[in-house]
PyMOL Python script that loads the backbone (N, CA, C, O; Angstrom):
from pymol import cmd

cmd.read_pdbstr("""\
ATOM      1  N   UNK A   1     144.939  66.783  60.773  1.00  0.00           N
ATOM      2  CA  UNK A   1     144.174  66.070  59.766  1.00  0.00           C
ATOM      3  C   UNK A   1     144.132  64.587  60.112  1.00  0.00           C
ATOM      4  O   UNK A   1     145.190  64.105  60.518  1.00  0.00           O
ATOM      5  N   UNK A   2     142.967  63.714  60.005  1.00  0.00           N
ATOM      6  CA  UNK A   2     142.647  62.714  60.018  1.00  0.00           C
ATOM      7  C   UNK A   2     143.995  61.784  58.696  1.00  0.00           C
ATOM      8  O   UNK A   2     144.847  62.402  58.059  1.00  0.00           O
ATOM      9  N   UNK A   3     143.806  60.490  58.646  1.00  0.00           N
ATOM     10  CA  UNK A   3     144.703  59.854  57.462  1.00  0.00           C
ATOM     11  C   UNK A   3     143.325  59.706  56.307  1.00  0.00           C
ATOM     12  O   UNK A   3     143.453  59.484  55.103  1.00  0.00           O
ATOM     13  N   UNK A   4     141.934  59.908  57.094  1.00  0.00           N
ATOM     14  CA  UNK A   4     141.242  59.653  55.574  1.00  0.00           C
ATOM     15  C   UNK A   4     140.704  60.829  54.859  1.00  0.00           C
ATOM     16  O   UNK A   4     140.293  60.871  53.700  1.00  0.00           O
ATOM     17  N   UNK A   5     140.782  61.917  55.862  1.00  0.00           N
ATOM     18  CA  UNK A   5     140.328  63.289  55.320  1.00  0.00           C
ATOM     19  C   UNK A   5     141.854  64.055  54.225  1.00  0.00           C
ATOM     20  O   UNK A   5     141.924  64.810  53.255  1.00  0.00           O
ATOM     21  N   UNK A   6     142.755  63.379  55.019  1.00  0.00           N
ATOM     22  CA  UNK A   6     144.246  63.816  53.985  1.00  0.00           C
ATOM     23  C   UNK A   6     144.291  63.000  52.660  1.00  0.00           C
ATOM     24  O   UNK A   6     144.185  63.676  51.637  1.00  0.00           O
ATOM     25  N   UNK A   7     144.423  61.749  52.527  1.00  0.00           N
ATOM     26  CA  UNK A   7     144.449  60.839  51.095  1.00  0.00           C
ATOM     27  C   UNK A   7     143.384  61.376  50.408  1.00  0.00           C
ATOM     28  O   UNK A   7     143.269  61.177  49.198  1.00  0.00           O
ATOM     29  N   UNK A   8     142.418  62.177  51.166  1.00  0.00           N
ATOM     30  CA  UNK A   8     141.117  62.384  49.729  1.00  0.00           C
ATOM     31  C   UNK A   8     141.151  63.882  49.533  1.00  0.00           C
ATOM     32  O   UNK A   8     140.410  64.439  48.724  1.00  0.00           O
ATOM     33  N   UNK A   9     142.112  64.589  50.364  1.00  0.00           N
ATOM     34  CA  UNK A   9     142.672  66.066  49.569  1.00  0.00           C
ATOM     35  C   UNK A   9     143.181  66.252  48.128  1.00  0.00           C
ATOM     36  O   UNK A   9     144.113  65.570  47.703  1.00  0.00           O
ATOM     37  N   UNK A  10     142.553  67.191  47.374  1.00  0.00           N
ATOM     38  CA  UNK A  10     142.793  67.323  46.527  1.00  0.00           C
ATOM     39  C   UNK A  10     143.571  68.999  46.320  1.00  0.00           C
ATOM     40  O   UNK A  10     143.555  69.742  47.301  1.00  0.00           O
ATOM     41  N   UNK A  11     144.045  69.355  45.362  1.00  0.00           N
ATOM     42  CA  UNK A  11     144.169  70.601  45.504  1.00  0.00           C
ATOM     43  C   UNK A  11     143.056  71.231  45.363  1.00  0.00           C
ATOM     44  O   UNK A  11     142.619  72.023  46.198  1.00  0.00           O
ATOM     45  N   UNK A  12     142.506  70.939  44.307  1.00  0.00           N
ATOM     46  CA  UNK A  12     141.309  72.031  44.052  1.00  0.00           C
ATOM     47  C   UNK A  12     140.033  72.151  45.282  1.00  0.00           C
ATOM     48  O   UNK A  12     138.984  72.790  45.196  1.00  0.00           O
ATOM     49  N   UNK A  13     140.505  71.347  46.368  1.00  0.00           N
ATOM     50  CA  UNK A  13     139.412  71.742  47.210  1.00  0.00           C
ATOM     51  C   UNK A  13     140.051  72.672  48.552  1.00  0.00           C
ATOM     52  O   UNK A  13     139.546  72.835  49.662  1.00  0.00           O
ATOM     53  N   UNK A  14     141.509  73.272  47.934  1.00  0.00           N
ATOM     54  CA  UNK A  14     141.715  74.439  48.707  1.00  0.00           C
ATOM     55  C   UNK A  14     141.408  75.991  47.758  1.00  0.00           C
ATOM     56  O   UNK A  14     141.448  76.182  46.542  1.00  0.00           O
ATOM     57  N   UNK A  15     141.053  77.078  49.077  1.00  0.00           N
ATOM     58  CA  UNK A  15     140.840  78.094  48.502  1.00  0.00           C
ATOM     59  C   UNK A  15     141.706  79.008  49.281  1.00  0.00           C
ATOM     60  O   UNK A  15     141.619  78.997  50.509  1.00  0.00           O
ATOM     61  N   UNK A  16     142.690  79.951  48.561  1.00  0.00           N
ATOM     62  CA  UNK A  16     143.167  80.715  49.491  1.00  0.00           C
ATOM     63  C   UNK A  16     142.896  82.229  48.333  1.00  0.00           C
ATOM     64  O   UNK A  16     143.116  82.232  47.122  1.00  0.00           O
ATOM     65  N   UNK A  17     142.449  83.223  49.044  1.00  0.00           N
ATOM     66  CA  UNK A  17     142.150  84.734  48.959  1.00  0.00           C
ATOM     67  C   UNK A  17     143.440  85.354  48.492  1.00  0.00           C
ATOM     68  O   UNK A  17     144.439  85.154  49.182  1.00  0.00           O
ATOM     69  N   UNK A  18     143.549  86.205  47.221  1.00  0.00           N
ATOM     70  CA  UNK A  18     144.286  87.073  47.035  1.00  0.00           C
ATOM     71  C   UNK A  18     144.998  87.376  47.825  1.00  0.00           C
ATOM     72  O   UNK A  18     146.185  87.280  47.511  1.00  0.00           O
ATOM     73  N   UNK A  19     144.724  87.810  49.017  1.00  0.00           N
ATOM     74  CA  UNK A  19     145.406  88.369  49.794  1.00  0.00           C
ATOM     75  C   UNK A  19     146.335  87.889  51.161  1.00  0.00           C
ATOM     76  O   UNK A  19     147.100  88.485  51.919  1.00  0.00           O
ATOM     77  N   UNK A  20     145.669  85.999  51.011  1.00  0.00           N
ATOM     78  CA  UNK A  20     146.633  85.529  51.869  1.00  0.00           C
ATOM     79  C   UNK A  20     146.382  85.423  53.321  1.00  0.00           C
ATOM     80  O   UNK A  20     147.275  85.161  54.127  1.00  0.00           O
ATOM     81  N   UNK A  21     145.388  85.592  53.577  1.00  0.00           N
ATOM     82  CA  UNK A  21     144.468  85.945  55.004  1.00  0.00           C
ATOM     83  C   UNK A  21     143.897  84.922  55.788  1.00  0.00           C
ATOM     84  O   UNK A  21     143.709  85.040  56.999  1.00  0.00           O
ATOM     85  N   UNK A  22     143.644  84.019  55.190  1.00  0.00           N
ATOM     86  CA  UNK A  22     142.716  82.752  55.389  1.00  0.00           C
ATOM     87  C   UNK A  22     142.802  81.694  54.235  1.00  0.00           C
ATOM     88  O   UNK A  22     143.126  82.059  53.105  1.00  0.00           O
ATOM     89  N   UNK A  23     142.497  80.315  54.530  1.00  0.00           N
ATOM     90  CA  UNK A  23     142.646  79.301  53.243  1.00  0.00           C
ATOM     91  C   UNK A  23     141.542  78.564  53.861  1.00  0.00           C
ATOM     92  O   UNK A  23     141.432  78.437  55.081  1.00  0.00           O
ATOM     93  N   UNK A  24     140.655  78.039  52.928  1.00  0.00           N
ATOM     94  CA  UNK A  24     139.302  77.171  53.048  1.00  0.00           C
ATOM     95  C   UNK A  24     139.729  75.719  52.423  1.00  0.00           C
ATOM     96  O   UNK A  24     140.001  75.330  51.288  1.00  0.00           O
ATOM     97  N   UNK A  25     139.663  75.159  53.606  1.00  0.00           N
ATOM     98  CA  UNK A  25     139.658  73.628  52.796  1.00  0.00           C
ATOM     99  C   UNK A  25     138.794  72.872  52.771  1.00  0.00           C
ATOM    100  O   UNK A  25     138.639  72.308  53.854  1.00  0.00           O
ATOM    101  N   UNK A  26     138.014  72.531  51.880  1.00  0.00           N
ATOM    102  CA  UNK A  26     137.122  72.030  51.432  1.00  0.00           C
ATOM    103  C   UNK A  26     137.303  70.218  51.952  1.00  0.00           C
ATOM    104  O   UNK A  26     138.049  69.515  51.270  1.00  0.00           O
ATOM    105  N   UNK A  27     136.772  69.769  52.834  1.00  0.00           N
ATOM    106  CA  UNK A  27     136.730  68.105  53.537  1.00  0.00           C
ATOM    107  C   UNK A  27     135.643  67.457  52.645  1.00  0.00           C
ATOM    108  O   UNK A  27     134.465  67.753  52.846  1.00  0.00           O
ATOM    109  N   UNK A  28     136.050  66.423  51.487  1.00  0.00           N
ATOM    110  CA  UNK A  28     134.980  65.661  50.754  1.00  0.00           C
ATOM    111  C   UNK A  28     134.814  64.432  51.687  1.00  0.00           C
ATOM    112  O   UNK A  28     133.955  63.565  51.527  1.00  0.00           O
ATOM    113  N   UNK A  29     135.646  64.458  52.582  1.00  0.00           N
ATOM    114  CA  UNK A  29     134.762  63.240  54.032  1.00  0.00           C
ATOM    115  C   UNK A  29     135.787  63.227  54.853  1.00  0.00           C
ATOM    116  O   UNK A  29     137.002  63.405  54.766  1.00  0.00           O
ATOM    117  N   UNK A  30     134.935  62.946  55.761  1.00  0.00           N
ATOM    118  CA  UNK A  30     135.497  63.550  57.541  1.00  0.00           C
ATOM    119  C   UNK A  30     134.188  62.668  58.342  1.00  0.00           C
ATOM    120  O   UNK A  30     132.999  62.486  58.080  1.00  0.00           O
ATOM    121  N   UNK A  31     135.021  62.287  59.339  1.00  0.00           N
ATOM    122  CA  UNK A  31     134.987  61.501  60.393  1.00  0.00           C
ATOM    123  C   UNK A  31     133.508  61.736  61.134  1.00  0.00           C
ATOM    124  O   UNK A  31     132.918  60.884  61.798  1.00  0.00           O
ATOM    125  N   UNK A  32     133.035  63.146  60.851  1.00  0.00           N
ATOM    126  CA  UNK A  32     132.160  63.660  61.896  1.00  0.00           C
ATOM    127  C   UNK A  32     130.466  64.094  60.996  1.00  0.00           C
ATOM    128  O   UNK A  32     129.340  64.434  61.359  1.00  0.00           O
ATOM    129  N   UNK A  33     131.188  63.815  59.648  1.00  0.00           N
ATOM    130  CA  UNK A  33     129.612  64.191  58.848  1.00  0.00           C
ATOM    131  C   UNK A  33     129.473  63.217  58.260  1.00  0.00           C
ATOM    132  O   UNK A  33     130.064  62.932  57.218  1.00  0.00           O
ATOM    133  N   UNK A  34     128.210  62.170  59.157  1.00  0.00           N
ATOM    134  CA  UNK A  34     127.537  61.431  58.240  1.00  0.00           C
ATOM    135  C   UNK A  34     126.961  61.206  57.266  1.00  0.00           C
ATOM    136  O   UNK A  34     126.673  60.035  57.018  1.00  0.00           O
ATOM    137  N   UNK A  35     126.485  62.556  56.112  1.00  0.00           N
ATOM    138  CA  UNK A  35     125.673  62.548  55.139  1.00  0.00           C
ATOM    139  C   UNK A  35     127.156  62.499  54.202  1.00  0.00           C
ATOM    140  O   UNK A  35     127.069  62.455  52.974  1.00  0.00           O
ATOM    141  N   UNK A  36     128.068  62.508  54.662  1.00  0.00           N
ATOM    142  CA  UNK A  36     128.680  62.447  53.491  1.00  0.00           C
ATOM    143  C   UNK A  36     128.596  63.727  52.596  1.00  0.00           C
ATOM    144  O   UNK A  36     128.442  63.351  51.434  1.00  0.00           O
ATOM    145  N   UNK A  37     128.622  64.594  52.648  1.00  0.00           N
ATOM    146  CA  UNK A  37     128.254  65.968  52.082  1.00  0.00           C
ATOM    147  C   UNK A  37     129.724  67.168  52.137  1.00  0.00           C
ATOM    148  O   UNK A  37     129.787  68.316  51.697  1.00  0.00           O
ATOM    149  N   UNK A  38     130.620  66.457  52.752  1.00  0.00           N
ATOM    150  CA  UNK A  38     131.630  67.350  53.017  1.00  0.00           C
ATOM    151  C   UNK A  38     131.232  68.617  54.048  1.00  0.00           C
ATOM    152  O   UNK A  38     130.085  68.883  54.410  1.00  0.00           O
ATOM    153  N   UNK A  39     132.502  69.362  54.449  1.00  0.00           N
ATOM    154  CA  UNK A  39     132.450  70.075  55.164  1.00  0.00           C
ATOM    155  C   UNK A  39     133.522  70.923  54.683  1.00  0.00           C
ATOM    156  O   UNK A  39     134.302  70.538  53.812  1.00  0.00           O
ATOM    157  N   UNK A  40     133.593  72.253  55.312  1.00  0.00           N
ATOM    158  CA  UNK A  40     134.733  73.203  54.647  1.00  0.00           C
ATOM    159  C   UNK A  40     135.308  73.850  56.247  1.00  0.00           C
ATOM    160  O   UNK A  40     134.529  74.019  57.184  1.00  0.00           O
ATOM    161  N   UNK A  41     136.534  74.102  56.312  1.00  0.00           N
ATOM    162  CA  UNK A  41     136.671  74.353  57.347  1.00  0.00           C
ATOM    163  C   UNK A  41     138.129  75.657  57.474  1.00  0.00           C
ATOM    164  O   UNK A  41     139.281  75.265  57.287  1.00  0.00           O
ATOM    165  N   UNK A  42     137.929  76.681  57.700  1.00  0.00           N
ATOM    166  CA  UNK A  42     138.406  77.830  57.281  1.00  0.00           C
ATOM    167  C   UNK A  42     139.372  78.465  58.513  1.00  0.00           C
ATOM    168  O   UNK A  42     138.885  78.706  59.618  1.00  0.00           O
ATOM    169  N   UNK A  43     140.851  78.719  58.191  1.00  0.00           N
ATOM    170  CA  UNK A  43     142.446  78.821  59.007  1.00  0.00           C
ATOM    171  C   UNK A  43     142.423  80.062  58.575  1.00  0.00           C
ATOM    172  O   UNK A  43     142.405  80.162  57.348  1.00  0.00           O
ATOM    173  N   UNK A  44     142.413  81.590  59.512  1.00  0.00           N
ATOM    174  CA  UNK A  44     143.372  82.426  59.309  1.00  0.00           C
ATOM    175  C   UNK A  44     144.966  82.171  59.602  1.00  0.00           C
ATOM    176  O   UNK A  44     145.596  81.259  60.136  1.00  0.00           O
ATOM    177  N   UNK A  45     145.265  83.255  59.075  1.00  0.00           N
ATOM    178  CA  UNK A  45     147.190  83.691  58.888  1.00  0.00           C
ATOM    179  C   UNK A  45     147.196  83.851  60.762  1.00  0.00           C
ATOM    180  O   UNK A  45     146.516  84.437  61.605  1.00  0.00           O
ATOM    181  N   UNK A  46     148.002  83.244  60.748  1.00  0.00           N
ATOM    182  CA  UNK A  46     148.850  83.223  62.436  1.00  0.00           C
ATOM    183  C   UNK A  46     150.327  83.870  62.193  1.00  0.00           C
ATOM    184  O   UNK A  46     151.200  83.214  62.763  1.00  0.00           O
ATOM    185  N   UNK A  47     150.731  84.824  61.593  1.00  0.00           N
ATOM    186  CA  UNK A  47     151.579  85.070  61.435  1.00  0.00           C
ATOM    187  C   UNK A  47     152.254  86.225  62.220  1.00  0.00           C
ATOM    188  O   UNK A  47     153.427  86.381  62.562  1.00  0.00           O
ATOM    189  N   UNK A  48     150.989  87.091  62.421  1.00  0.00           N
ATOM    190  CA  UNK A  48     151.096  88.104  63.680  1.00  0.00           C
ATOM    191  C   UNK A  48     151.278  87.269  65.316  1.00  0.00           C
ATOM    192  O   UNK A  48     151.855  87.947  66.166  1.00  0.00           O
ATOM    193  N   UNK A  49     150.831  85.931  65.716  1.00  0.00           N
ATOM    194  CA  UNK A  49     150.937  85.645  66.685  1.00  0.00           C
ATOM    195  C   UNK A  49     151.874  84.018  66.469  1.00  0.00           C
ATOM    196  O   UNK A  49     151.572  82.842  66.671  1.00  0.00           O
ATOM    197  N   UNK A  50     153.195  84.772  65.929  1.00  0.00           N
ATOM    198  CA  UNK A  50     154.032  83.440  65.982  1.00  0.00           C
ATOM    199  C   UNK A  50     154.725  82.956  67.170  1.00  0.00           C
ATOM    200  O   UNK A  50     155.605  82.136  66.908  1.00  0.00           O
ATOM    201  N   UNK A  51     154.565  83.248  68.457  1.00  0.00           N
ATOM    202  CA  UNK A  51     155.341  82.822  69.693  1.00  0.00           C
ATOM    203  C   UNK A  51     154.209  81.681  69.829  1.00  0.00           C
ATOM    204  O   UNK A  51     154.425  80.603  70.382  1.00  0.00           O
ATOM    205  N   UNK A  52     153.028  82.037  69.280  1.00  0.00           N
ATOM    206  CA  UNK A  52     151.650  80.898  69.574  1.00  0.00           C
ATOM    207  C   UNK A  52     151.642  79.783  69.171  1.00  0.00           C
ATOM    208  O   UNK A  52     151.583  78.704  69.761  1.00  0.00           O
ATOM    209  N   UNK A  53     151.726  80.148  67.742  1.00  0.00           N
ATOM    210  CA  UNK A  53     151.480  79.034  66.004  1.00  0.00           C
ATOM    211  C   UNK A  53     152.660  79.245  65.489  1.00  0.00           C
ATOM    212  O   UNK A  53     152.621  80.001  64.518  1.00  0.00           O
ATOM    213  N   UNK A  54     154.038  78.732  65.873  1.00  0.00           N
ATOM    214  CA  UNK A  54     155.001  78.858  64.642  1.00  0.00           C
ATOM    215  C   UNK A  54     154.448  78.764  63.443  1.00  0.00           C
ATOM    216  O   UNK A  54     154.361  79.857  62.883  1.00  0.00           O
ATOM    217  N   UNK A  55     154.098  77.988  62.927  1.00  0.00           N
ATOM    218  CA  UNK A  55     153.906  76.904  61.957  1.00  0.00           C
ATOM    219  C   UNK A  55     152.411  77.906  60.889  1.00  0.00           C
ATOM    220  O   UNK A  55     151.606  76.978  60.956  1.00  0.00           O
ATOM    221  N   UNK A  56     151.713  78.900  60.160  1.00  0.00           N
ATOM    222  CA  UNK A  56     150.890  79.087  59.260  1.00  0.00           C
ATOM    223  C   UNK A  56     150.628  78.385  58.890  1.00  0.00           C
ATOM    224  O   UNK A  56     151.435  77.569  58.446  1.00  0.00           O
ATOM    225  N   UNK A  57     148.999  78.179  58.801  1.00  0.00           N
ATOM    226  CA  UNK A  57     148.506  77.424  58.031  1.00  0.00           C
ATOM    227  C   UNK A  57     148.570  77.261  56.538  1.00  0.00           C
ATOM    228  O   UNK A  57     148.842  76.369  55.735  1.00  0.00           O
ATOM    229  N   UNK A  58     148.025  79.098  56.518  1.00  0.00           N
ATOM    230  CA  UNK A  58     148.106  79.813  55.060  1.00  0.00           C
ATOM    231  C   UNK A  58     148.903  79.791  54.492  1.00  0.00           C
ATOM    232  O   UNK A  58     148.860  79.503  53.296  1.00  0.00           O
ATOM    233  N   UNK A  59     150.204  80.158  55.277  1.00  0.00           N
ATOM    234  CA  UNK A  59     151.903  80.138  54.522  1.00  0.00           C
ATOM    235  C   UNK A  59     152.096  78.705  53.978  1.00  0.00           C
ATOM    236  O   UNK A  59     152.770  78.308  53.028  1.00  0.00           O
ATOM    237  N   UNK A  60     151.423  78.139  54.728  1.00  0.00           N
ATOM    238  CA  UNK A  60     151.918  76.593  55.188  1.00  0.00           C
ATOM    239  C   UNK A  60     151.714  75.492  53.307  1.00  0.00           C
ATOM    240  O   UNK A  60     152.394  74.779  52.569  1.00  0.00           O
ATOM    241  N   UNK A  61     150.541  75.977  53.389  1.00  0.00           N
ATOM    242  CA  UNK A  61     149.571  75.990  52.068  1.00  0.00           C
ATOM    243  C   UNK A  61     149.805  76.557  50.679  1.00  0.00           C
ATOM    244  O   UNK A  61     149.679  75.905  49.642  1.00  0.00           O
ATOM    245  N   UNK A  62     150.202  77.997  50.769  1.00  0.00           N
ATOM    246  CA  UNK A  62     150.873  78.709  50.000  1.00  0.00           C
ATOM    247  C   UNK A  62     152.216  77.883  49.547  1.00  0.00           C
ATOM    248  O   UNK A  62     152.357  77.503  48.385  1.00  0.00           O
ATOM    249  N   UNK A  63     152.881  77.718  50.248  1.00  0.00           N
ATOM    250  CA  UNK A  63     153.945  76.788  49.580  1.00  0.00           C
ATOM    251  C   UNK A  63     154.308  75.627  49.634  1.00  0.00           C
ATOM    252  O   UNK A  63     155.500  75.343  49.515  1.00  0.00           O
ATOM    253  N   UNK A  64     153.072  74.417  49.886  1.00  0.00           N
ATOM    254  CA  UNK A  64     152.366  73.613  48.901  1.00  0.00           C
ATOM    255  C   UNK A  64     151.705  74.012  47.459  1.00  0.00           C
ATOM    256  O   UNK A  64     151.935  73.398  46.418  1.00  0.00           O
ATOM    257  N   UNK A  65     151.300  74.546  47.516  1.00  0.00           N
ATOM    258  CA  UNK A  65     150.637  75.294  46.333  1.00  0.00           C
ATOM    259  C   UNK A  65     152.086  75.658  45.199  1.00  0.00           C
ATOM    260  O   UNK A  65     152.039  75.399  43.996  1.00  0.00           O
ATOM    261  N   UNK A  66     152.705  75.979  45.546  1.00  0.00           N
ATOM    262  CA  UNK A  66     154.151  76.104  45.002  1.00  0.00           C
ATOM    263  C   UNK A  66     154.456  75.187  44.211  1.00  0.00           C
ATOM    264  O   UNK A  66     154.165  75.104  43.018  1.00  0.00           O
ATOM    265  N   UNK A  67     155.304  74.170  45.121  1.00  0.00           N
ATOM    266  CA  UNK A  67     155.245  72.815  45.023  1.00  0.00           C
ATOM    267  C   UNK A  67     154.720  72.000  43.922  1.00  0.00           C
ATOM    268  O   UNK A  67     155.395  71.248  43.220  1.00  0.00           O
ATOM    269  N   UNK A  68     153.201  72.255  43.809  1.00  0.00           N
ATOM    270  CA  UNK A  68     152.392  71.138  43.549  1.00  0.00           C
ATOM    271  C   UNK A  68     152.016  71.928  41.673  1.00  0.00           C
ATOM    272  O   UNK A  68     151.243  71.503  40.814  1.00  0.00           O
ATOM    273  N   UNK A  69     152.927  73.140  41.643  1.00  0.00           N
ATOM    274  CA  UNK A  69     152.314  73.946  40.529  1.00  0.00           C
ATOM    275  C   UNK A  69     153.750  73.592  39.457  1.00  0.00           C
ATOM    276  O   UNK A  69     153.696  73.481  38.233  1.00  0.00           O
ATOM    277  N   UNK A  70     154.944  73.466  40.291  1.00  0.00           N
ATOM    278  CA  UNK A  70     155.762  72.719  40.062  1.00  0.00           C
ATOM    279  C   UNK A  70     155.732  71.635  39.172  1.00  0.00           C
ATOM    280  O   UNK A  70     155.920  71.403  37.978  1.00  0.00           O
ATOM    281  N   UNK A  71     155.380  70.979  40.357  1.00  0.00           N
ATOM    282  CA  UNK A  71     155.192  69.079  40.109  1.00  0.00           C
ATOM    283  C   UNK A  71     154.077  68.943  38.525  1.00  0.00           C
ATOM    284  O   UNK A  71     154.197  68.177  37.569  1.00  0.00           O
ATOM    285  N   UNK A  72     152.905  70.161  38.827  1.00  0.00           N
ATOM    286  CA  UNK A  72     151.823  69.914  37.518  1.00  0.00           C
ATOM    287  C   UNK A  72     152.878  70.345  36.353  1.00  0.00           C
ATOM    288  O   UNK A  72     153.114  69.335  35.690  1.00  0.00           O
ATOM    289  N   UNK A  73     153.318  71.031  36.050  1.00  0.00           N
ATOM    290  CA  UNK A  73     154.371  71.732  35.132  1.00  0.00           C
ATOM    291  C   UNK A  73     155.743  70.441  34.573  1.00  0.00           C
ATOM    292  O   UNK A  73     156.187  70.311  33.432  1.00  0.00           O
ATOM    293  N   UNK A  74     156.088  69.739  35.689  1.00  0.00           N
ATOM    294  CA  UNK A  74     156.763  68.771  35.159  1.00  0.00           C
ATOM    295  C   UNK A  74     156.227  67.579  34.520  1.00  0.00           C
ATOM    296  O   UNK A  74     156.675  67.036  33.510  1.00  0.00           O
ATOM    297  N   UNK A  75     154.866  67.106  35.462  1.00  0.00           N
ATOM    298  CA  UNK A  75     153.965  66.042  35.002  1.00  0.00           C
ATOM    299  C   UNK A  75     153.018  66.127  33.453  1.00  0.00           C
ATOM    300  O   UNK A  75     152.370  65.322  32.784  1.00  0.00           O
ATOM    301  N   UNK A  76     153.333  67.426  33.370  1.00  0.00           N
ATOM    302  CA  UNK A  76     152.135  68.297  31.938  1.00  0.00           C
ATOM    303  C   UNK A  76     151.041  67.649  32.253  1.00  0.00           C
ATOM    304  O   UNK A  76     150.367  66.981  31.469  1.00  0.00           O
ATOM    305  N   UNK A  77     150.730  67.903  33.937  1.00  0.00           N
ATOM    306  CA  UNK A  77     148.755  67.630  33.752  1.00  0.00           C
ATOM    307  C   UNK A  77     148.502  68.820  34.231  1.00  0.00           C
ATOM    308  O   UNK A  77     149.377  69.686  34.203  1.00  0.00           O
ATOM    309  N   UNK A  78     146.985  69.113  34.865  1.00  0.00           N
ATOM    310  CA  UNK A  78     146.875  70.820  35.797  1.00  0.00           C
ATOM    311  C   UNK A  78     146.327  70.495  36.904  1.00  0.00           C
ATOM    312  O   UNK A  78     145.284  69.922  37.218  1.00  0.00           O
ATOM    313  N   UNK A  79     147.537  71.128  37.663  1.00  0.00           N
ATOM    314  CA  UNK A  79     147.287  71.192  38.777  1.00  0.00           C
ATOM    315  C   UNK A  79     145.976  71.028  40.104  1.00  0.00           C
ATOM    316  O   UNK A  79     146.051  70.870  41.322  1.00  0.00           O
ATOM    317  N   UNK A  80     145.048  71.134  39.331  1.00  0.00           N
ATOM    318  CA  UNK A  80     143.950  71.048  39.930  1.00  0.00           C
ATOM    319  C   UNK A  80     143.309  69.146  40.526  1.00  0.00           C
ATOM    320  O   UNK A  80     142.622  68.594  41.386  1.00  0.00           O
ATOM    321  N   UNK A  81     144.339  68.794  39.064  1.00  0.00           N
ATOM    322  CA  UNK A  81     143.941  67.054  39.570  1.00  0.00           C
ATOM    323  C   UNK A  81     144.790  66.518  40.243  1.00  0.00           C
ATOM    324  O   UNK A  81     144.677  65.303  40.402  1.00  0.00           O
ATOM    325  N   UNK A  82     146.028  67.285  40.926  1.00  0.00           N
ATOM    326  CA  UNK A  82     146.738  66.179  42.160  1.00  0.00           C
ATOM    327  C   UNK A  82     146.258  66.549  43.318  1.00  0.00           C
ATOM    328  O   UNK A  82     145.760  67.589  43.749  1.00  0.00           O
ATOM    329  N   UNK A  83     146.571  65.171  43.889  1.00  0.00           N
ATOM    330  CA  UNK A  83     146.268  65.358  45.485  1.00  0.00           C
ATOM    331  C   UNK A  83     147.672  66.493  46.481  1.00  0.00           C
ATOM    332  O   UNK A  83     148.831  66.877  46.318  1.00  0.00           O
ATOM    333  N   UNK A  84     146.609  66.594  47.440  1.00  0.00           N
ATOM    334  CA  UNK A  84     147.245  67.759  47.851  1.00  0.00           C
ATOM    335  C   UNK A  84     148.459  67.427  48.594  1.00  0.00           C
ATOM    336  O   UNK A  84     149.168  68.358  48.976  1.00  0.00           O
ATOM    337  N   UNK A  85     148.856  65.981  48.897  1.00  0.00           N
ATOM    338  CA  UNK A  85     150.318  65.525  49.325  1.00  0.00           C
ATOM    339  C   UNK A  85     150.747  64.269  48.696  1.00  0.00           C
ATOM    340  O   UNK A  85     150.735  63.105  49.097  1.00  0.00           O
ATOM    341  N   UNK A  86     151.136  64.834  47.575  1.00  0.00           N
ATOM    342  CA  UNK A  86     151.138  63.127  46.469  1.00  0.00           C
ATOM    343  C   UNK A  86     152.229  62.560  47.192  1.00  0.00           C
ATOM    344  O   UNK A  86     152.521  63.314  48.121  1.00  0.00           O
ATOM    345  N   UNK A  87     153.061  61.394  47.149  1.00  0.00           N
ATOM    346  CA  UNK A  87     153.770  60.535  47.352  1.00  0.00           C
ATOM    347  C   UNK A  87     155.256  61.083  46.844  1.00  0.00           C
ATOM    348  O   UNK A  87     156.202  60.554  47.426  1.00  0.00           O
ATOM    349  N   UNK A  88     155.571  62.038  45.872  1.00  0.00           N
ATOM    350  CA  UNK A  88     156.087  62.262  44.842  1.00  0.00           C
ATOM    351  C   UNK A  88     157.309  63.078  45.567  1.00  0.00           C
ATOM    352  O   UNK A  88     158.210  63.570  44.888  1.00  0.00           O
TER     353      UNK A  88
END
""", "prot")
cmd.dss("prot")
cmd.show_as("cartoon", "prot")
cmd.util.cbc("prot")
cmd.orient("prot")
């Protein structure tokens, strides 16, 4: 991730599937689209090929998502309005 495509993550512009397969993150600006229009840019599960990708994206995300459901629960706001790596 870029430092300006990360500070303007939000949670709600991730999407991850029931099932854990893939997570869509939604880019409200990035380096490479001039209209300013965002871009979405979509990580399967590397979990079958971990000698490759230690590191899941999805997992990776998933518990951020944790975290941050946490943090909304202590803060009493919803989750949907923090950024996706607050300071906190």
């Amino acid at each position: 991730m870029r430092e300006v495509e990360l500070a303007a993550a939000r949670v709600s512009h991730i999407t991850l599937p029931s099932d854990a397969s893939s997570v869509t993150w939604r880019l409200p600006c990035s380096k490479t689209e001039v209209r300013a229009a965002g871009v979405s840019r979509t990580w399967d599960c590397t979990c079958q090929v971990r000698a490759v990708f230690p590191a899941c994206p999805v997992h990776s995300l998933l518990r951020q998502a944790d975290r941050l459901r946490s943090l909304a629960a202590r803060l009493g706001v919803p989750v949907n309005c923090l950024p996706l790596c607050p300071a906190m």
